[in-house]
Structures are given as C-alpha cells and as structure tokens.
C-alpha positions, 0 to 999 in steps of 0.5 A: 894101714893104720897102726897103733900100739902105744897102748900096749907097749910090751907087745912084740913086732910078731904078736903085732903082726898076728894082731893085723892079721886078725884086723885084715882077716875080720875086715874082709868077713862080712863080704865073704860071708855074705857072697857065700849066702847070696850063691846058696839063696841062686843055688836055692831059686834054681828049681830041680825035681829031682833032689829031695826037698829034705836033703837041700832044706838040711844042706841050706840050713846047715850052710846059713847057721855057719854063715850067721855064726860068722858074722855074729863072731865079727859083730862081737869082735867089733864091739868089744876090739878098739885098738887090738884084738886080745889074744888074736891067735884065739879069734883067729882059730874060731873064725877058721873053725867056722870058716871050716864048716862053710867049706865044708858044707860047701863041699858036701853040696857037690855030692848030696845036691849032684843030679846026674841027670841034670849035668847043668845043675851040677856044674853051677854047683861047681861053678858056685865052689869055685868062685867061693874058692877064689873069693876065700883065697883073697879074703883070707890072704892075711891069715892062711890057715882060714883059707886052707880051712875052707879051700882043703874040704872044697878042693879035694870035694872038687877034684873028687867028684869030678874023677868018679864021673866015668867019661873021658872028659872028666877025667881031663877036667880032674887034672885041670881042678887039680892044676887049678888048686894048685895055683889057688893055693900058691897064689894065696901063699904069694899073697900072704909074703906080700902082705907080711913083708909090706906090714913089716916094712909099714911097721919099720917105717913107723917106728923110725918116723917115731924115734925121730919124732921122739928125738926132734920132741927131745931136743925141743923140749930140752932147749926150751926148758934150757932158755933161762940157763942160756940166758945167763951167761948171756946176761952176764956177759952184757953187763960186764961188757957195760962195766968195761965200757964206763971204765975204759978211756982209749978211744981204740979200747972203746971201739973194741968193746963196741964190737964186743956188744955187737957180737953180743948182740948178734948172739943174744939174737941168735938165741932168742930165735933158736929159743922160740923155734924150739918152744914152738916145735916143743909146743910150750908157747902160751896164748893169752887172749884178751881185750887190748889197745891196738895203739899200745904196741903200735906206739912202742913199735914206732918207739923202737924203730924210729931211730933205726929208721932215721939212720937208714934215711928212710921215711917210717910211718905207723898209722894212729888208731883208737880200736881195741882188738882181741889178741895175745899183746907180746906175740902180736907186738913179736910178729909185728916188731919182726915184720918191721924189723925185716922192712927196715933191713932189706930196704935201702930207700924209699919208706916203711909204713905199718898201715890199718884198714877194717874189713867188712867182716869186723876185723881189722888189717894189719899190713907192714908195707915196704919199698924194699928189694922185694921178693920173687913169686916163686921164693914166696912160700920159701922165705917162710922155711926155717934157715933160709934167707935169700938175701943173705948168702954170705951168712951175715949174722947181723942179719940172723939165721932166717928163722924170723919169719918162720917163727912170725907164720907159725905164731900167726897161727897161734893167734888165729892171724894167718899170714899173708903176703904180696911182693913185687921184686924191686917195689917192695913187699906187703905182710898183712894179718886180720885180727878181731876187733873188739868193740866190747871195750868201748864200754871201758872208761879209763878209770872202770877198776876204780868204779867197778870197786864202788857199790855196784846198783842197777835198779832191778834190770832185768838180765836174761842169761842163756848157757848150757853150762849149769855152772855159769848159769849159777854164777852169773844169776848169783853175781848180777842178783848182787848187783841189783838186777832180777836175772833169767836163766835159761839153759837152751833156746827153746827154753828162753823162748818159752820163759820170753813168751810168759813175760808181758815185757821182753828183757832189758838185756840178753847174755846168751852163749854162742854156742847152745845145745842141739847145734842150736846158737845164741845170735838164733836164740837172741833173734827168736826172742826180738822177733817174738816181741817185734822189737830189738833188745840190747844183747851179748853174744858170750863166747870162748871161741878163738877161731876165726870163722867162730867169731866171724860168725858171731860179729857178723850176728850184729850183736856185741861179742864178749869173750870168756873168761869175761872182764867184770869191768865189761861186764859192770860197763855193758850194763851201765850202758843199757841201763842208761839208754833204758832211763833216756828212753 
C-alpha cells in the first residue's frame, strides 16, 4: 500500500481510509468491468431462435452504455486524482450508481433473455451471473455498498427465477442460490474487516515510522546546529589547561595537567565524531567538488602521523605523486586521515603505507595497507555499523566510540569513493577508494592566476561550443569572443554537425556538454565532427556529472574532462595549449 497524506495534513485517520477505499475500489474497475463485457459479447455469440432480436439488442445495449459510463468514471478519476480522491465518498457513491445498473441489467437477462425451451441457454446466463457475482464480491471488497450494489438485484434476480420454474429440482436449487448469497456476502463482508483492519495497522505503522523519523531528524539536526555551542567550552577549556600548564613548576602538578589534556583530548574526539555523524544523518555535509593536488594532503597526512608512527616503531610510508584529482580536499583528507589513524592504532609491528595505483578506467586507487591484527571476514560488513569496535571491548575512550568508520563509508559515498575493504586476521587489513583523476590540471602552471589576469589574445581560434543551455551558450560566446577567439555555438549534435559540414576547415578546438538532447552525448557529437573531416580535433568533454559511472564514461571518450562550474584559469591554459600546437603545426 502506498500511502501519502502529507499533502493534506488536516485530513482524518476515517477520511483516509475511505479515500483508500475508493484507490482499491477504482483499481479493480477497469478488469470488473471488462470481464462483464467480455461474458455478454459469449452471451451474444451463442445463437437462440427463439429470443427476439429486439429485446437482446436493447438488453446488449443497455448493458454496454453502463459498462463504458464506468470506465469513462475511472478514466476521468484517473486524470484528475494524484495523491487522493477529493470528496471520496461522492466518487464512491457514482461508481455504485453505475455499478448498480450493470447488476441490474444483469439481473433483468434472467427473465427477458429466458427460453424455457432452451434450458442450456438459460442456465449459461445463470452460470454468466454467478461468476460476475463472485468477480464483483472481491472487486468491491474495499468498498461494500458497490457490491451490495450490483450483487442485491442479481442475487434476488437469481433465486427468483429459479423458484418460479415448476420441478422439484428447482425448487432444491433455489435453496442452494440462497445458501450460496448468503456465503457470497459473508465472504464479501469478512474480506471488508481484512482489508480495514490491514490498512488501519499499515497506517499505524507508518506513522509510527514517521514520528521517529521525525524525532531522529530532530535530534540530528539539533546537535548539528549546536556544533559551535559545543565547541566552546570545549575550546576554552584547552586553552586554560595550556595557561596552567606554563605556570605550573611541580613535576606532580605537571603530570596532572598532562592527564587533563588527554581527557580533553579524548572528549574533543568524541564530539567531532558524534558531531559528524549527526550532520551526516541531518544531511548538512557539504560537497565541494574541485581540481586539487593529491600531493597536498598526502603530505600533510605523512606530517601528522610521522611521529605517532616513529613512537609506535612502526615503518609508515605515503607514496609521492604528482596527479591531480577531482575531489572534496577536507572529507577525502578525514577518510584518508581516519584510515591511517586506524592503521597506526591496531597494529603494534610491522608497517603502515598509504600506496597509489591508476586503474584502466582513469581513476586512481587509494589504498591504506597495514600489518596489523586484521579482521575476520565475518566482522567485515560490522566494523562499518555506528558503535561498534571489535577490539575495543573495554570501552577505552582513547580508542573512540566506533563511529570512525561508520562516518569514513558514509562520506565516501558523498564523494563518489565507495569504500572497499580486504583483511586477513593477523596479516593486516587493505582500505581502498577510487577517486577521478584529473588531467585538465596539467594545463595549470604555477603562477595561471597571474597570467590569467594579463590581456588575454588567442589570434582568432576558432572555438566550436555545443550545450543545450542557452544561457551557457551566451556566456561562453561573450567570454572566448573577448578573448580573441570566433566562437560556434551549437545547441545539439545535429546542429554542429550541420554548421561543421558548411565550414571547408574543422574547428581548432571543441567544448561540448557531455550530455546533450534527445539522449544524445558530447564524446558522439565530438566523434561525429572528426570522422566528417577524417581528422582528430583538440576537445572538451564539459560536464557537471559527479557520479561515477557518468565520468567514467566521459574519460573513457579519450577526451579532456572539464567540470563545471569550469575554472577560467583551465580554461585560459586548455586554449594556450591548442593554440600553441596549432603555430607548431
């Protein structure tokens, strides 16, 4: 049952249920209704010389009119209910109306189509009724007065007709018709409660599941927003301790400060993680994609644990690179600094190396490999629940509340880097994640802000731009036209094709949106253009995607990958880039 009142947030438990009475009622409509047309046209095939054409004619039309005035009711339901019917009682009371006349109808063939003379015909038409009757009690389980509506004239129709045929078998079959309503319409009646009592208990369910839902949001959000508050005293509290510590000349004096700082220490850890958890179940974490320098935060991580790891006597290793990547810098430098911080704390000999390895699909690998105390393949998948630490059943708070890793999945995920693990109990554990790499930054020198602010002149190149936002086709016409450049802009692949083919040169360079219209995609429109001039031409995939099979698809096109919002500075170098090649050539 899918269920959804937000939208009317005034409405009533019983106005909800009779609204889903009417959903299940018009659900089961169009399949009632058909199988009641499809047993008149076999009615209607079976030939009888001895009913007036007339009379069937007026019955069979009588009986099609009623079944298309239903379904053109549920057509017209259907367009005009999203959420929940308005005034469901109304709706309710015109389909029993029209539900009615098809019973009626029905009804009424047992006594105008009967043909003594042809006991066969007269008992299909009762076989006919009797299998609508059956249809129409689970049809209209939902919504009772429908069926009473159509079974009431059939079932009395029914018993009836068969009691005013003079032979001692009929009048035995009379009292088997009337056991036999008699079950239909306690049958019909059971199946209502069923059906009330499941939506009552689906409906308390799901407020319950809402309330808590609510109350979990509540208190995320709430220690979320309190993180500065928090934070304060905390702060305070550390700088004080430091003041002491200066001022203070016993040694045993001294060493109860460094026991202080330690407990605040351990504290100030146990925030940031309960903090962090709780804007990730808030979802107040904010991603900011952009080019960075791998070696950046490898460097500072390799700053931060080198002592740690030289105490410990263990050998740690962070592997040099000059890659840029496309990331968020401060939650890929919290995943990476929490996996090493792990590494270093469960392993007691042996070494610690965060190690790189490109893969085939233009990402790079980012594995923090240890010689620690390992993990069993069972206890994977739960070293990544929130609260659980498996080597820590002393509760130690040095070692945390075994939110770290919980927290390290979840923004992985956040970041397009899902985690993955491989551990073997007393060798030591591999934590590994694939970020983008990002070539567009080889264009960069070290000083592109300064020379992006000098008087920027690229001799007329010719630019072709494909994107099927106007408004990015303005603005980048506007700023490479300023920049010395005669500018395309195209707003498909049909249409640079098209403006490529009236040209008797191929542009010097292409910026073309990933993805275009009518499912269509830049790398296609790209490789379009070089197979009409049977030449390559520098290129730009442009692209806002994040997710990884998104990118993955682009990179693997072969062409350079640019993200938006796009850097100027890339931008200014890309073009310097081709320029160049362009007066070597």
């Amino acid at each position: 049952m899918n269920l959804n009142y937000n939208k009317l947030p005034s409405i009533n438990n019983h106005q909800k249920i009779i609204s889903h009475q009417i959903k299940s009622l018009f659900k089961q409509a169009n399949m009632s209704s058909l199988s009641s047309l499809s047993l008149a046209c076999i009615v209607l095939l079976v030939p009888n010389t001895h009913l007036s054409k007339k009379i069937f004619f007026y019955w069979f039309s009588t009986l099609v009119l009623s079944v298309i005035a239903r379904l053109i009711l549920v057509y017209i339901y259907n367009r005009t209910t999203k959420e929940m019917p308005y005034k469901p009682r109304r709706w309710g009371q015109i389909y029993s109306t029209l539900i009615f006349f098809t019973g009626a109808t029905w009804a009424s063939s047992l006594f105008v189509l009967s043909t003594p003379n042809y006991i066969e015909y007269d008992m299909m038409l009762m076989i006919a009724v009797i299998a609508l009757s059956v249809g129409s009690a689970y049809a209209t389980m939902a919504y009772p007065i429908a069926g009473l509506a159509f079974n009431v004239p059939v079932a009395l129709a029914l018993i009836v007709n068969i009691s005013l045929r003079d032979d001692p078998v009929f009048y035995a079959l009379t009292a088997m018709a009337v056991i036999y309503c008699g079950v239909i319409f306690t049958l019909a009646w059971s199946g209502y409660h069923n059906f009330i009592d499941g939506l009552k208990a689906h409906m308390t369910l799901a407020e319950k599941k809402e309330e808590a839902e609510k109350a979990n949001a509540a208190k995320s959000q709430f220690l979320a927003a309190a993180s500065h508050d928090l934070r304060q005293p905390l702060h305070a509290i550390t700088l004080f301790t430091a003041t002491l510590k200066m001022k203070v000349n016993k040694d045993e004096n001294k060493q109860l400060i460094c026991h202080i700082e330690q407990s605040i220490t351990a504290l100030s850890s146990l925030f940031n993680s309960l903090l962090d958890i709780s804007k990730l179940n808030a979802g107040m974490t904010e991603v900011n994609f952009k080019h960075l320098a791998l070696s950046e935060i490898l460097t500072s991580l390799k700053n931060e644990f080198s002592l740690l790891a030289h105490e410990k006597k263990l050998y740690f290793a962070i592997e040099d690179t000059s890659l840029y990547i496309y990331s968020d810098t401060d939650i890929l430098r919290r995943i990476l600094s929490n996996l090493i911080a792990n590494a270093l704390n469960y392993t007691e000999q042996g070494e610690v190396k965060v190690l790189l390895m490109k893969q085939k699909d233009n990402f790079l690998s980012i594995t923090v490999q240890d010689t620690g105390i390992g993990i069993a393949k069972d206890n994977i998948e739960r070293i990544f629940e929130e609260y659980v630490q498996l080597h820590n059943p002393q509760r130690d708070r040095k070692k945390g509340l075994g939110l770290g890793l919980s927290i390290v999945r979840r923004l992985a995920l956040l970041i397009n880097s899902p985690l993955t693990v491989e551990s073997t109990v007393k060798k030591g554990s591999s934590f590994s994640l694939s970020v983008p790499i990002s070539y567009s930054t080889s264009y960069l020198p070290e000083n592109s802000n300064e020379e992006l602010e000098k008087r920027l002149d690229y001799n007329n190149l010719n630019v072709m731009v494909v994107d099927d936002d106007e408004d990015i086709r303005k603005s980048s016409q506007i700023l490479l036209e300023s920049w010395g450049c005669k500018v395309i802009v195209c707003a498909d692949k049909q249409m640079a094709i098209t403006s490529a083919k009236k040209k008797q040169q191929p542009p010097q360079l292409i910026l073309a949106d990933y993805r275009l219209q009518e499912n269509n995609t830049g790398a296609e429109t790209i490789a379009a253009i070089e197979a009409h001039f049977k030449q390559s031409i520098p290129a730009a995939i442009i692209t806002g995607d994040t997710d990884p099979d998104r990118m993955r698809e682009a990179q693997a096109s072969g062409y350079t990958l640019l993200h938006k919002p796009l850097n100027l500075t890339e931008l200014s170098h890309l073009l310097n880039y081709v320029s160049q090649n362009n007066q070597c050539g």
